[in-house]
Every structure is written in structure tokens, then in C-alpha cells.
C-alpha positions as CSV (number, residue, x, y, z in Angstrom):
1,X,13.9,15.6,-42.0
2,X,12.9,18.5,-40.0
3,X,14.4,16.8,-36.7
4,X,17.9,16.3,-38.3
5,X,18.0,20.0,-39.5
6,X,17.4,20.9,-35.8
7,X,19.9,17.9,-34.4
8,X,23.0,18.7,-36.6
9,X,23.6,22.4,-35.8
10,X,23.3,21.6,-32.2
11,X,26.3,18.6,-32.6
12,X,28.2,20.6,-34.8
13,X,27.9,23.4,-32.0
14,X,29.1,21.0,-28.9
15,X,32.1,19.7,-31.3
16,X,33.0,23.0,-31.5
17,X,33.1,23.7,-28.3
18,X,34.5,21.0,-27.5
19,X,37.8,21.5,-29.3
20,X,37.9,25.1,-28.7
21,X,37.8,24.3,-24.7
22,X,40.4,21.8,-25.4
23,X,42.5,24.3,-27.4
24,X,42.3,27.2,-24.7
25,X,43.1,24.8,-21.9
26,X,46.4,23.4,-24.0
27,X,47.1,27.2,-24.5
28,X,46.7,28.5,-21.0
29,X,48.1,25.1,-19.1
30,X,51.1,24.4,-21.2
31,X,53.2,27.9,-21.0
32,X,52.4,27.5,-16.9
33,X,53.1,23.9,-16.9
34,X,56.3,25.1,-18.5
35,X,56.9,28.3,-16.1
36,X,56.6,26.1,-13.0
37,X,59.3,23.4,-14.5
38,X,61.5,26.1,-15.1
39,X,61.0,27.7,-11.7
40,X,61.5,24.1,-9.8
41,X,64.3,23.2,-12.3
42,X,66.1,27.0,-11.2
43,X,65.3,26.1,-7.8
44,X,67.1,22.7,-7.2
45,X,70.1,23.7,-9.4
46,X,70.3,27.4,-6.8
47,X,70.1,24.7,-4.4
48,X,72.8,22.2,-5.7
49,X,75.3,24.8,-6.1
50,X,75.2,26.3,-2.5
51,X,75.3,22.5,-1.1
52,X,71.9,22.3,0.3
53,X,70.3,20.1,-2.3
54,X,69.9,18.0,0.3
55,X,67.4,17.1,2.6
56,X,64.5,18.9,1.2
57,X,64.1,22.4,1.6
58,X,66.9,22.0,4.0
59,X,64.3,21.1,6.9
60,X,64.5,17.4,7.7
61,X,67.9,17.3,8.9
């Protein structure tokens, strides 16, 4: 009796934790996730309109 007093705090704790890392990862990765395919997305379509959108980077010619 005494035991599961001590056990369930400590796994209602770690559960805890557990979604609140998951939730501040999802809120930190998803806005850059979206920033960088924004940024690419700008990039290749400033690329395709001044005719360079191909080869890469305009380097392997």
C-alpha cells in the first residue's frame, strides 16, 4: 500500500513530462519546420523566375 502511494506520483510525474517535452518540441519544431519550407519554397521560385532553376545552385553546369 505504502509502495504504490510512493510508485504512482512518480508515473504520473514521468507522464507528465513526457507530454509536456513532446508538446514544447511540436511547439518549437513546427513554426521552424515551417520557416525553412517557406524560405526553400521562396528560394526555388526567385530561382525559377530568373532562369536558373536549373542545375542546382547554378554550380554543376
Amino acid at each position: 500500500m505504502l509502495l504504490n502511494l510512493v510508485i504512482r506520483p512518480a508515473e504520473l510525474l514521468s507522464a507528465f513530462a513526457r507530454s509536456f517535452q513532446i508538446l514544447v518540441v511540436s511547439l518549437i519544431v513546427a513554426p521552424l519546420r515551417r520557416a525553412f519550407d517557406l524560405s526553400s519554397y521562396i528560394f526555388t521560385a526567385s530561382r525559377i523566375n530568373s532562369g536558373r532553376a536549373y542545375p542546382p545552385f547554378g554550380v554543376l553546369a
